[in-house]
C-alpha positions in Angstrom: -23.3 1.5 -19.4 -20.1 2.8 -21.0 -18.0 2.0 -18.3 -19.4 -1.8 -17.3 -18.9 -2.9 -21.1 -15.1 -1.3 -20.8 -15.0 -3.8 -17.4 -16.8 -6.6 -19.1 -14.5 -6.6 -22.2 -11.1 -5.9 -20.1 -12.3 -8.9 -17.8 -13.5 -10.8 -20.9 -9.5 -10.0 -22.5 -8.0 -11.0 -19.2 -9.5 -14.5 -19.5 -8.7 -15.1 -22.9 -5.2 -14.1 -22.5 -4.4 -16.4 -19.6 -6.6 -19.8 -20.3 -7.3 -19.4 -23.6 -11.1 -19.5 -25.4 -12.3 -23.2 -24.8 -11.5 -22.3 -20.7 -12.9 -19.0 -20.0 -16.5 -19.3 -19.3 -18.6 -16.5 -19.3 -20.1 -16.7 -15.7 -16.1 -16.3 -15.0 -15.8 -13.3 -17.0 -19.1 -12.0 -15.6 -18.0 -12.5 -11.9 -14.3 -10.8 -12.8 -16.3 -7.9 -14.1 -18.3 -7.9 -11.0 -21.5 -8.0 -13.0 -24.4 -10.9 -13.2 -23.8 -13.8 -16.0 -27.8 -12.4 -17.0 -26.4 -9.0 -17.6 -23.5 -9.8 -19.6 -25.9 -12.8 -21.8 -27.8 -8.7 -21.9 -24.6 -7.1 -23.7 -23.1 -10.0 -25.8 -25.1 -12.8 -27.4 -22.2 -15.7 -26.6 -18.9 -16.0 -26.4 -17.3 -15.7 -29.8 -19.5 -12.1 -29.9 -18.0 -11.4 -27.0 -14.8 -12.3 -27.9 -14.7 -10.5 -31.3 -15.6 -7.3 -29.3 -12.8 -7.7 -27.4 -11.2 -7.5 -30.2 -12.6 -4.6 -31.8 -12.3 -2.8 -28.9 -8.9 -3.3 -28.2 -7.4 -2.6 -31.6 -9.8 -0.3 -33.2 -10.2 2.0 -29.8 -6.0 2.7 -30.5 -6.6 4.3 -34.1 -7.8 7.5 -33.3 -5.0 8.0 -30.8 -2.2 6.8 -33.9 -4.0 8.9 -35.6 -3.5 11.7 -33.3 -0.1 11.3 -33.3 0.4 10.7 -37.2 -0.5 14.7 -36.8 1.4 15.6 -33.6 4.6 17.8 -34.6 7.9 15.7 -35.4 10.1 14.2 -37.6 8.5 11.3 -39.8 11.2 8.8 -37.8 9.4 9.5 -34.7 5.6 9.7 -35.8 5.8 6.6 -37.7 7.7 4.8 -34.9 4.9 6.1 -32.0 2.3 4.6 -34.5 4.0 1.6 -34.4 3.7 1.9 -30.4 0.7 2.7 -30.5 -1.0 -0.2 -32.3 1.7 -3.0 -32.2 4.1 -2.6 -29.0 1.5 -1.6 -26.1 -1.4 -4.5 -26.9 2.2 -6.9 -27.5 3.1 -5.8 -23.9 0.4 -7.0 -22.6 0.0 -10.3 -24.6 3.7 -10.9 -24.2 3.0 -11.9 -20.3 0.0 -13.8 -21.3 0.5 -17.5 -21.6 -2.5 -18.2 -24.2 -1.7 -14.8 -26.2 -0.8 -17.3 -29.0 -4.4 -18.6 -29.4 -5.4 -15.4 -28.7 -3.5 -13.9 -31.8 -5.0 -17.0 -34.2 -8.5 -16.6 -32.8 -8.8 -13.1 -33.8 -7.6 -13.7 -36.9 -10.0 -16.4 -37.5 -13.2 -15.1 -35.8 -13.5 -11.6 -37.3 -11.8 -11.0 -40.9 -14.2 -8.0 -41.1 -12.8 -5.9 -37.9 -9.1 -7.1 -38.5 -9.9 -5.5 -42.1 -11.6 -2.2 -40.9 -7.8 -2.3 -38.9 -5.7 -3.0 -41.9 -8.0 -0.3 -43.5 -7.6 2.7 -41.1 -4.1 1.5 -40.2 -2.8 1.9 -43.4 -4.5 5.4 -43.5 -2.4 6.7 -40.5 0.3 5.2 -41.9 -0.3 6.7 -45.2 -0.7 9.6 -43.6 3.4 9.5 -42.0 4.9 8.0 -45.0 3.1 10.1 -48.0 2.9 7.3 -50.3 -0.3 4.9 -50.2 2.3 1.8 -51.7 5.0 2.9 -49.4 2.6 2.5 -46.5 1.4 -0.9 -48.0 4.9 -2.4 -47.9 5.8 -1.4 -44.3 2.5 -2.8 -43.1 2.6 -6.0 -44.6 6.6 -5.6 -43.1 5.1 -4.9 -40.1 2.4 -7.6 -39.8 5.6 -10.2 -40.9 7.4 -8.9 -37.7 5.0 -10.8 -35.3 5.0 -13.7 -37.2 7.7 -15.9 -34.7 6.1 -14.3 -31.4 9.3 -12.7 -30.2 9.9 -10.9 -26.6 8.6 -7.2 -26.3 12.3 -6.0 -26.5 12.8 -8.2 -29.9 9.8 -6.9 -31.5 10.4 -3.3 -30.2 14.3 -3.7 -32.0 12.4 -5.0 -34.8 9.8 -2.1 -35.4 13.0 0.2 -34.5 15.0 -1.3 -37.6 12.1 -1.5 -39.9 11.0 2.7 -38.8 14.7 3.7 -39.6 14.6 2.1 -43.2 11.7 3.4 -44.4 12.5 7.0 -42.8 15.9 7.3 -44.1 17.2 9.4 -46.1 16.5 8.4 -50.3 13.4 5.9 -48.7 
């Protein structure tokens, strides 16, 4: 059961990356996750349910791994930055590619303001956590959040997070 929801909601991210909400149907989805359309209508009540669990599932399930390495061994430079990868420059990897990531992005914020909170929430915990100051870690989240704003390339973003890591890490910060 465990692993055909995993299959449903990677199928289920895959269509809403590349055509967008309106176009991906669910007996689409259901066939890329090589299950019935019945069995799916079993796991998800509709769309947008299913489509806010893609959500949750793809940014939630990366917290307890930033976690993890918020208390792996190493400087504060490098733990804070390999949050940052963790939660911001893998899932932009692979919306980067995507052609309807944009829609993506403004759907989720839009669809589900209580899972993109519980996010915020435990996001600003590991990064609490790195930067031992709760307003410190406030300030380089809403940085952070502002960094996505213009959609830039993978390698922008990643120079971006790089910049931002080093200022709040450096010495007197």
């Amino acid at each position: 059961m465990i692993a055909r929801r995993a299959r449903i909601l990677d199928a289920a991210r895959w269509y809403f990356l590349n055509f967008g909400f309106a176009r991906s149907s669910l007996g689409d989805i259901a066939q890329r996750a090589g299950i019935s359309r019945t069995l799916l209508y079993r796991s998800f009540k509709d769309k947008e349910d299913l489509f806010m669990q893609v959500f949750d599932d793809w940014m939630l399930s990366r917290l307890p791994l930033a976690m993890e390495v918020v208390r792996a061994p190493g400087t504060k430079r490098k733990r804070l930055f390999e949050v940052c990868r963790c939660v911001l420059l893998e899932p932009w990897s692979e919306m980067e590619a995507a052609p309807m990531s944009g829609e993506f992005l403004e759907i989720c914020q839009g669809l589900s303001p209580e899972v993109a909170g519980q996010h915020r929430t435990r996001l600003l915990a590991c990064l609490d956590e790195v930067l031992d100051d709760p307003e410190v870690a406030l300030v380089f989240l809403l940085a952070l959040e502002g960094l996505i704003e213009d959609q830039p390339r993978l390698e922008v973003l990643e120079r971006r997070v790089r910049i931002l890591v080093d200022r709040f890490t450096a010495e007197g910060a």
